[in-house]
C-alpha positions as CSV (number, residue, x, y, z in Angstrom):
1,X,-22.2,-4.5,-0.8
2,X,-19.3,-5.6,-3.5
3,X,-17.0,-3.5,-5.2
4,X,-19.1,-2.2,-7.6
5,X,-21.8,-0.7,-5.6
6,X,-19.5,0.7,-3.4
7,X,-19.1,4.6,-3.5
8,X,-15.7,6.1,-4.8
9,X,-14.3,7.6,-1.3
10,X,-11.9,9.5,-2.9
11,X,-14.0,11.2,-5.3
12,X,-11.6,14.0,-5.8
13,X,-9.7,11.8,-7.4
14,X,-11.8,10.7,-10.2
15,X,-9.9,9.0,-13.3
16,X,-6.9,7.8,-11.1
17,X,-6.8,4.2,-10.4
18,X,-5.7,4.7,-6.7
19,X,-7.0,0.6,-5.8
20,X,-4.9,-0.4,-8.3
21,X,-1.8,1.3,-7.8
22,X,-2.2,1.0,-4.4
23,X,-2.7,-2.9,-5.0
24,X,0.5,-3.1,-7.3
25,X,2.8,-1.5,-4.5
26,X,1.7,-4.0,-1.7
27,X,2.7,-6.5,-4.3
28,X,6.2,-5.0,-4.5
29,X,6.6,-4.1,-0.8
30,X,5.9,-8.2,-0.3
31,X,8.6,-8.6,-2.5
32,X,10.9,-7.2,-0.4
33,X,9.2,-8.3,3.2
34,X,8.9,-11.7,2.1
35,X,12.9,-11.7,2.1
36,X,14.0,-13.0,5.4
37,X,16.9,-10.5,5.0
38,X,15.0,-7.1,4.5
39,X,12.1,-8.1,6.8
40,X,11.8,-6.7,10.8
41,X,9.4,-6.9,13.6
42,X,7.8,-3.4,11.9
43,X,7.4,-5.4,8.6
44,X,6.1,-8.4,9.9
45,X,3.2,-6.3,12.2
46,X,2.4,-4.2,8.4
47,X,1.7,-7.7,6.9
48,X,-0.5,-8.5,9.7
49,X,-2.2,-5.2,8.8
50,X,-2.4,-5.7,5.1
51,X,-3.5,-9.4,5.8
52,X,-7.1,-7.8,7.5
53,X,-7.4,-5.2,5.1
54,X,-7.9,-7.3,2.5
55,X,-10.9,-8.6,4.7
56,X,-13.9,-6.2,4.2
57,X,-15.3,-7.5,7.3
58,X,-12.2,-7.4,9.9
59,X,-10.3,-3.7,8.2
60,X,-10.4,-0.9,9.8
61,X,-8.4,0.5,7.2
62,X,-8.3,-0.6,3.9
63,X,-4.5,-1.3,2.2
64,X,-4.6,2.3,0.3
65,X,-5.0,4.1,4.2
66,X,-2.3,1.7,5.2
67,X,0.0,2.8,2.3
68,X,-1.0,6.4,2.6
69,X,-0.4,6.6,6.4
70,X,2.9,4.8,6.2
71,X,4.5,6.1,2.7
72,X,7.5,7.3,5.1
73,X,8.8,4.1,6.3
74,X,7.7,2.0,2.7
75,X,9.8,5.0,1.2
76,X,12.9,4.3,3.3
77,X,12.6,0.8,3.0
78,X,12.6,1.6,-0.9
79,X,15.4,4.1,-0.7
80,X,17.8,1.4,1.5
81,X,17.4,-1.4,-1.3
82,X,18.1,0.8,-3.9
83,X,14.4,-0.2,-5.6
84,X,14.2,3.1,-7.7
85,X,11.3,1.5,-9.3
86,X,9.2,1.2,-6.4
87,X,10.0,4.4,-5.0
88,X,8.7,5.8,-8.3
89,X,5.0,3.8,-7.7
90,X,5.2,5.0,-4.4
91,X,6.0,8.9,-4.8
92,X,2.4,8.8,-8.0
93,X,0.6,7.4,-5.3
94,X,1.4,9.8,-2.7
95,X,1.0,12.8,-5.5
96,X,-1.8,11.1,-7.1
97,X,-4.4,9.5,-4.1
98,X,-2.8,10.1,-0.8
């Protein structure tokens, strides 16, 4: 089953593009976990995570669950490199689809 035949699981939130803004913050977390200097042993087991959730057939959670279940940590990594920006995806997608 693709994409499109899939049912919306988070039908309460009709309208609000929670695969894509979930998709744009992984993009922006990597931008800071790709950096040698910001990464840890946490960070490096998440990217692990995110790398299956992209598979359909391996997940077990897909990347918004992963976001949603670990807005804490993403928040403070956020919050310690000063990226208001991202802390600002991050706090609509909590509001908005977690």
């Amino acid at each position: 089953m693709d994409s499109i035949d899939a049912p919306d699981r988070y039908v309460s939130f009709k309208g609000i593009d929670c695969e894509g803004n979930s998709r744009r913050i992984i993009d922006w977390l990597y931008m800071h976990i790709d950096d040698p200097a910001k990464t840890n042993a946490f960070w490096e087991r998440f990217r692990a995570k995110l790398a299956v959730a992209e598979d359909p057939l391996k997940r077990q959670a897909d990347g918004l669950c992963l976001l949603c279940s670990n807005i804490y940590y993403i928040a403070d990594l956020f919050e310690e490199h000063d990226d208001e920006e991202g802390l600002a995806m991050l706090r609509r997608l909590e509001d908005e689809c977690c």
